[in-house]
N, C-alpha and C positions, 0 to 999 in steps of 0.2 A: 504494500500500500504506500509508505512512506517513496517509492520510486516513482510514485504518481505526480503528472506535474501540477502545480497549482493553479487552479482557472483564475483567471483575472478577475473576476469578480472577488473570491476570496482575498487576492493580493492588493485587491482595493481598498481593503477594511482597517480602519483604526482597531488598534487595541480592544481599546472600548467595546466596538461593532461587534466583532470576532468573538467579544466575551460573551455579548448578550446574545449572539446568536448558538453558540455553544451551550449556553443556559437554555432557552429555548427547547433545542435538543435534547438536552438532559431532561427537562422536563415530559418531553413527549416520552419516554426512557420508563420514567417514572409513574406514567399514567398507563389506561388500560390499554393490555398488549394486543392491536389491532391487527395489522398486514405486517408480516413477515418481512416479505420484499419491501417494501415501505421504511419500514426498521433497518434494513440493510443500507437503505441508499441515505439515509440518515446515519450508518455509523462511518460508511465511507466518509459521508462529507466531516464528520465530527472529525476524524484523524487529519483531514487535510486542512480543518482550520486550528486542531492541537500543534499540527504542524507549523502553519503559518504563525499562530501565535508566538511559539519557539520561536520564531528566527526573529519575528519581530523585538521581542524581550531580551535576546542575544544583543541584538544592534545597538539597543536604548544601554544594555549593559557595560557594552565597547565602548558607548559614550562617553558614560557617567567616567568609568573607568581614567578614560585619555583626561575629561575633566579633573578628574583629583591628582591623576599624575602634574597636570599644570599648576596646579593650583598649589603643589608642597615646591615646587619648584622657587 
């Protein structure tokens, strides 16, 4: 899954977006277990904005990072 590339739609999304819509998911998760295939295409999508999110929170990481190195500097 993780070799799946990311649709641009998901690589559009703020943090933020990416959570609520992950939440969302999770929710449907959590309520009554309806279609199968349904549920499927819901968990693909869930790993590829777990995904996205990662890289995103990586970058904001790198940031911060390079910011404190500057900043003892």
């Amino acid at each position: 899954m993780t070799s799946k590339i990311i649709s641009a739609d998901i690589k559009s999304k703020s943090i933020k977006e990416t959570k609520e819509e992950i939440n969302k998911i999770l929710e449907k998760f959590e309520g009554d277990w309806v279609d199968l295939e349904k549920h499927f295409d819901d968990y693909a999508r869930l790993l590829l904005l777990n995904k996205h999110i990662d890289e995103l929170l990586k970058r904001k990481f790198k940031k911060i990072n390079s910011l404190k190195k500057n900043v003892k500097k």
